[in-house]
N, C-alpha and C positions, 0 to 999 in steps of 0.2 A: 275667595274660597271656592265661587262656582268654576273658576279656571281652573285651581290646581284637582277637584272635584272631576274633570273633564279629561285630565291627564290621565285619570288609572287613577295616582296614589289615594293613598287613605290617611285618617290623621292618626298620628302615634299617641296611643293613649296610655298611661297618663302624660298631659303633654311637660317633658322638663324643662326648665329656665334652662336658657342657652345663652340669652341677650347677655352681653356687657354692659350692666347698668349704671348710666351716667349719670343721671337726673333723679329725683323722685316722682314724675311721670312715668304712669303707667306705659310699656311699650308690650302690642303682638307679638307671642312670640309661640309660632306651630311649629309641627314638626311633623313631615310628611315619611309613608312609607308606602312599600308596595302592600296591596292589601293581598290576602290569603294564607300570606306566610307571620307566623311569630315571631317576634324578635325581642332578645334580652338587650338592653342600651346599656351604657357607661360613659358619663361624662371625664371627658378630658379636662384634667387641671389646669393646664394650659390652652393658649388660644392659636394657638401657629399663626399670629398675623393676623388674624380675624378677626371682628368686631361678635361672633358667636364662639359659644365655646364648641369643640367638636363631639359630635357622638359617635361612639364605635357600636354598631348595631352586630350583633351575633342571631341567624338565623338559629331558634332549637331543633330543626326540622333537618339542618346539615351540620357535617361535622365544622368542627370548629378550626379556626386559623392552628397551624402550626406553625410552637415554637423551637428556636434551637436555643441551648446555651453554649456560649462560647468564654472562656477563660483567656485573659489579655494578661499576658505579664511584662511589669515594668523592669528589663533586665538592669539597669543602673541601679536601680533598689536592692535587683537580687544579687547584684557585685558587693553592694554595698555590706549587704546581710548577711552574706559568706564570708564574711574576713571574720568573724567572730564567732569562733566557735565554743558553746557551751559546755564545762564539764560534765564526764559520762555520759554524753552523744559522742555516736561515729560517725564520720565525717559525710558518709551517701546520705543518712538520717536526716544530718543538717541543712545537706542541699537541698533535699526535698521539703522540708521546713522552711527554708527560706522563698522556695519561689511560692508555695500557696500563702506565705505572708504579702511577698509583692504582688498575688494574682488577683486580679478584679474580673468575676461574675458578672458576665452580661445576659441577660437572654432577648434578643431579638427574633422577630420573624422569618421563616426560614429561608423565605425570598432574599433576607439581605445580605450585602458581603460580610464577610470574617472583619470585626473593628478591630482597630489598633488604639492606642494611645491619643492618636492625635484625633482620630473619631472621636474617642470617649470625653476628651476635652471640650472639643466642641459641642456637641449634647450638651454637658454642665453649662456651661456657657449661656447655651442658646433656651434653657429651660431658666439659667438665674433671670437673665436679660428680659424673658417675656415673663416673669413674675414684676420685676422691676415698671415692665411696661402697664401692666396690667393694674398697678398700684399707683401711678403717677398719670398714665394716660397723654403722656407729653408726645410731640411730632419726632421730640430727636431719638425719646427711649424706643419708637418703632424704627426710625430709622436703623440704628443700630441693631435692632432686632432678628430686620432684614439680613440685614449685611451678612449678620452670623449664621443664621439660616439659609444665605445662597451659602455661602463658607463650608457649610456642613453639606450641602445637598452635591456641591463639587468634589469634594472628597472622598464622597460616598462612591459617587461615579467613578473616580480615578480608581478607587479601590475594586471595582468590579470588574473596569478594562482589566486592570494587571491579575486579575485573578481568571479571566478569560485568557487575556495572553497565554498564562500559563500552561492554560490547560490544551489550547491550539500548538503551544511548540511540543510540551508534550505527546503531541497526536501527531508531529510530524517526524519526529524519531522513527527508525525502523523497527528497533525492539519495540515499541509501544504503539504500533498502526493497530494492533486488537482494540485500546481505546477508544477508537468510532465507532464501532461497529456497539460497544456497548453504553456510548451516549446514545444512540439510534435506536438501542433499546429501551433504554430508559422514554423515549419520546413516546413509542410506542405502547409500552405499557407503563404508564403513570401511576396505576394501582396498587404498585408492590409496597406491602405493609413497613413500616418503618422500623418495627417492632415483631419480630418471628416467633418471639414466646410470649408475646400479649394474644397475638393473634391465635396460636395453639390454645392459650386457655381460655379463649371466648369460647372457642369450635367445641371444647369440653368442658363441663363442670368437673373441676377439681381442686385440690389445693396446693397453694405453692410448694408445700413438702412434698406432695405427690407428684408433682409438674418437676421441679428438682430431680426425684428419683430416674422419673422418666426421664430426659433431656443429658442425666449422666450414663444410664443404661445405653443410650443409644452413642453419647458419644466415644464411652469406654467400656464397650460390653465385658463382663464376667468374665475372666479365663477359668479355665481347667485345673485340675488337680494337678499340683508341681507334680512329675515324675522326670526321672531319665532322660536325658535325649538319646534318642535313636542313633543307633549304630550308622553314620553317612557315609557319603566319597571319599576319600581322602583327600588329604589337605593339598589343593594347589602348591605348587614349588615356590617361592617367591623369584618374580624376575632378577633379582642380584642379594646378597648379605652382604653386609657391612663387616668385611671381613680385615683389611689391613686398617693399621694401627693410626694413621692420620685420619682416614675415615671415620674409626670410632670417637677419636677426640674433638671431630667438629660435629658429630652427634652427641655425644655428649656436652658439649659446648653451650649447643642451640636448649637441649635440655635445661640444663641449671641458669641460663643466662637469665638477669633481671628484667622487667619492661625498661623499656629506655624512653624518653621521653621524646623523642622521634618515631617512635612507632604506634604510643601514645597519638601524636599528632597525626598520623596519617590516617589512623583511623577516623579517628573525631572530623576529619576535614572530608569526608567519603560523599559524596552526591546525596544519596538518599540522605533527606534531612528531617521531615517531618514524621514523627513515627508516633505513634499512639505511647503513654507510658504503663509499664506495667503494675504489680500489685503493690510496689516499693514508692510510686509515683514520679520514679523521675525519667525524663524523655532525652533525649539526644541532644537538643537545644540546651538544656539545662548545662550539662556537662559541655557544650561547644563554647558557652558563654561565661564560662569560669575566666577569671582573671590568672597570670600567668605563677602566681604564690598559693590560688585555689590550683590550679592542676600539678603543682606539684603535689601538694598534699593529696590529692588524687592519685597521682602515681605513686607515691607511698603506701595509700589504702590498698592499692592493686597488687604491688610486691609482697605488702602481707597475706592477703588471701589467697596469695597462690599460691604460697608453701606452707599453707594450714591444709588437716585431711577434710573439713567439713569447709562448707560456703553458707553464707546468709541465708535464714530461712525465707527472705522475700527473693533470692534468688533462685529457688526451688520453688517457686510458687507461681501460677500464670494466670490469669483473669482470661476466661473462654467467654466470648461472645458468639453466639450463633448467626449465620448469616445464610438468607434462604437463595438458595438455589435457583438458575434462571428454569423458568418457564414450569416450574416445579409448586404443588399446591400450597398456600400457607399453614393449614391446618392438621398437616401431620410432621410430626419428629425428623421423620427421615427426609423430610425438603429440607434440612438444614445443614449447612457444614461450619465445625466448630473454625474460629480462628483464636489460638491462642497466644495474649498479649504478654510480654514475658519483660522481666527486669530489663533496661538499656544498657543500666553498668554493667551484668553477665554478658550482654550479647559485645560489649566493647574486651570485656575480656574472651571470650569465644573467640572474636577475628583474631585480636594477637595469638592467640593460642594455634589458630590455622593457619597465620602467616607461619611460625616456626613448625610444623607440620608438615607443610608443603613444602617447605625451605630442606625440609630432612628427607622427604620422599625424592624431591630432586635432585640433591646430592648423590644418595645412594641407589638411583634409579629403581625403583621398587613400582611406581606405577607402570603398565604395560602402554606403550605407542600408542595401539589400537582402542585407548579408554580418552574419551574426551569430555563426559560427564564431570561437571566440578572444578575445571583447571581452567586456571588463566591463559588466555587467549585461544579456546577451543569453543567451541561450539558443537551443534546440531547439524551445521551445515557441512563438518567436516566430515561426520559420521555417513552421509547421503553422501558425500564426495568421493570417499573409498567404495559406498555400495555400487553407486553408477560405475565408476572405473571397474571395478571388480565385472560385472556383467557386459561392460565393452569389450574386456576381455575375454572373456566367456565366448562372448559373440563371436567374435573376432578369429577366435581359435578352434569356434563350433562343439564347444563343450555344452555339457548340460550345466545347471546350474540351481542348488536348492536353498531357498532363502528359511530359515527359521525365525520369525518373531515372539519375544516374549515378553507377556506384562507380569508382572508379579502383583497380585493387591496388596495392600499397605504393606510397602519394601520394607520404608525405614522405622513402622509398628508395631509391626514381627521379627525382626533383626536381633537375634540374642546379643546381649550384653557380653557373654563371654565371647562370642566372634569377635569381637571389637577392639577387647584386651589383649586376646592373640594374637591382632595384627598391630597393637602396638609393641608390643613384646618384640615381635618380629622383625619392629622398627629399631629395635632397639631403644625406646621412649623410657627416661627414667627423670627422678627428681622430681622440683618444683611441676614440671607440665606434665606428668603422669600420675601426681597428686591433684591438680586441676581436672586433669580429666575422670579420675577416679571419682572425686567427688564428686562432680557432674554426674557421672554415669555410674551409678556401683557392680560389679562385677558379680552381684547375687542372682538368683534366677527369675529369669525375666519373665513374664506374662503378657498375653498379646493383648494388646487394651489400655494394660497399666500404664499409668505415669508416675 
């Protein structure tokens, strides 16, 4: 007692039984701490191996461990789960039904890797095993114990390399080298709150209908009284009309044409995989892991909605999370920028929808040369490639030379609806895909704010 007494700690009072009791002999059993600080204890059910049970001490004086939850779904289950579909369910309902049936709730510490399957196995395993051991007390129930236990602590490990991996090859792509520079931030400032609208309503007393109010004001201010729009420029010329008669028939062609289940698949097969789900609940994975009887049925849900005037009201719907802004204060509104989580099925229907889009702007050459925003295999870099050429020449011929730059704020916020329709019109865009986009986008008068 005088040694540990000599060390600093103090004894934890009240002291808990910790020992694994073998005998009905009384055995010692303290429990040291730092003294100064309080601390809340919780004895652990299990022993990890120990001959004591463990105590998880919580300082009241700091904040507490963070936890994460993470969702593991067993996709054979949810194969399994999808071949049967209920009457009066539609079929995206289902899917989503199905994987929160196969999904298993974990919540771990925020330190540790994303579990899968074979994790979560092991844990049951390795908590039946030291209950077993704990009840019997035999050399082989620990040995075993063990076993499961390095089992679990190696996989663990594996799982954090490959999740490191990832993140290293991702940082060594060229489009993604901005990724270090914002791990390097994260190092440097560890304190950015986890939560932007918990934080907002410490810094104020309010209430969450008030805190709501707020947080939508800021992210979809009020517009104006509908009037008129103002008398503008006149309309651009378009670069070519869709003017001779094979022209119009493979425009109209690409219009009325059904999804095909090739185009289906090229979408679903697209890099970006992991994607948050939106207000409908189903994610990209979900729909990648359909068996090949579930995605037809899928592509038959898709050819129906296409040539309907309305869409799903989970596909009008998007779950806004707010995320604060670097180096911006946590405690007011405007450090925040919405991101908004939107159905996966619409955004699978969206891309087929811009592949036959682009497919019709290409044909009838309607985009100008000089636009490289948006198009396949164009960039940023091209746009700087014409500038610098442009001013060599300049140079070169001893001309003068005036650069204008323009940013517009929120382009795509304030963009009337009615623009949009006239340059499909212009496209000549009818049928099923200007029934998708109508419904998407309604052609009434738009509000800068609104969604």
């Amino acid at each position: 007692m005088e040694a540990m007494l000599k060390t600093g700690l103090g004894l934890l009072k009240p002291p808990p039984p910790t020992f694994v009791t073998l005998r009905r002999s009384s055995t010692l059993d303290l429990a040291f701490t730092t003294p100064g600080i309080r601390y809340e204890y919780q004895k652990r059910t299990g022993t990890l191996g120990s001959d004591h049970f463990p105590l998880f001490l919580t300082p009241t004086s700091r904040r507490p461990q963070e936890d994460k939850t993470s969702a593991v779904v067993s996709w054979p289950g949810f194969r399994a789960r999808s071949k049967q579909i209920p009457l009066g369910q539609s079929f995206l309902d289902h899917v989503a039904s199905c994987a929160r049936e196969a999904a298993t709730m974990v919540r771990v510490p925020a330190s540790s890797p994303v579990a899968d399957l074979r994790l979560l196995n092991l844990r049951a395993n390795r908590r039946r095993q030291d209950r077993i051991a704990l009840n019997s007390y035999l050399p082989a129930d620990w040995t075993a114990y063990r076993r499961i236990d390095a089992a679990c602590h190696r996989h663990a490990r594996c799982l954090r390399r490959q999740s490191w991996s990832g993140v290293c090859s991702s940082i060594q792509r060229i489009s993604h080298s901005g990724k270090a520079w914002r791990f390097l931030r994260v190092l440097v400032y560890p304190t950015i709150p986890r939560s932007p609208i918990l934080a907002i309503a410490i810094s104020r007393p309010t209430s969450v209908e008030d805190l709501t109010e707020l947080m939508v004001d800021q992210f979809t201010p009020p517009g104006g009284p509908v009037s008129s729009p103002p008398a503008g420029p006149p309309a651009l010329p378009s670069p070519s009309t869709p003017a001779a008669p094979w022209l119009l028939a493979q425009v109209t062609a690409q219009c009325h044409a059904a999804i095909t289940a090739h185009e289906l698949q090229a979408v679903l097969d697209r890099p970006r995989r992991q994607t948050a789900p939106g207000a409908d609940g189903i994610s990209h994975q979900m729909l990648r892991n359909l068996d090949t009887t579930e995605r037809a049925r899928l592509l038959e849900s898709f050819n129906t909605i296409s040539g309907m005037a309305t869409l799903p009201e989970d596909w009008l719907t998007a779950v806004v999370v707010p995320i604060l802004k670097p180096r911006k204060s946590s405690c007011l509104p405007s450090s925040c920028r919405p991101v908004s989580l939107t159905s996966a099925a619409c955004k699978t229907m969206e891309a087929i929808a811009l592949y036959h889009l682009n497919l019709i702007a290409r044909v009838t050459n309607f985009l100008p040369e000089q636009l490289t925003a948006f198009r396949r295999g164009r960039c940023t870099a091209d746009s700087i490639a014409d500038l610098v050429s442009t001013l060599e020449d300049a140079r070169h011929d001893e001309d003068a030379v005036m650069l204008l730059l323009l940013d517009v704020k929120a382009a795509f916020d304030t963009l009337p609806h009615s623009v949009i329709h006239e340059t499909l019109s212009r496209l000549g865009v009818t049928g099923p895909l200007l029934a998708f986009i109508t419904a998407f986008i309604p052609p009434g008068p738009h509000l800068p704010g609104s969604c």
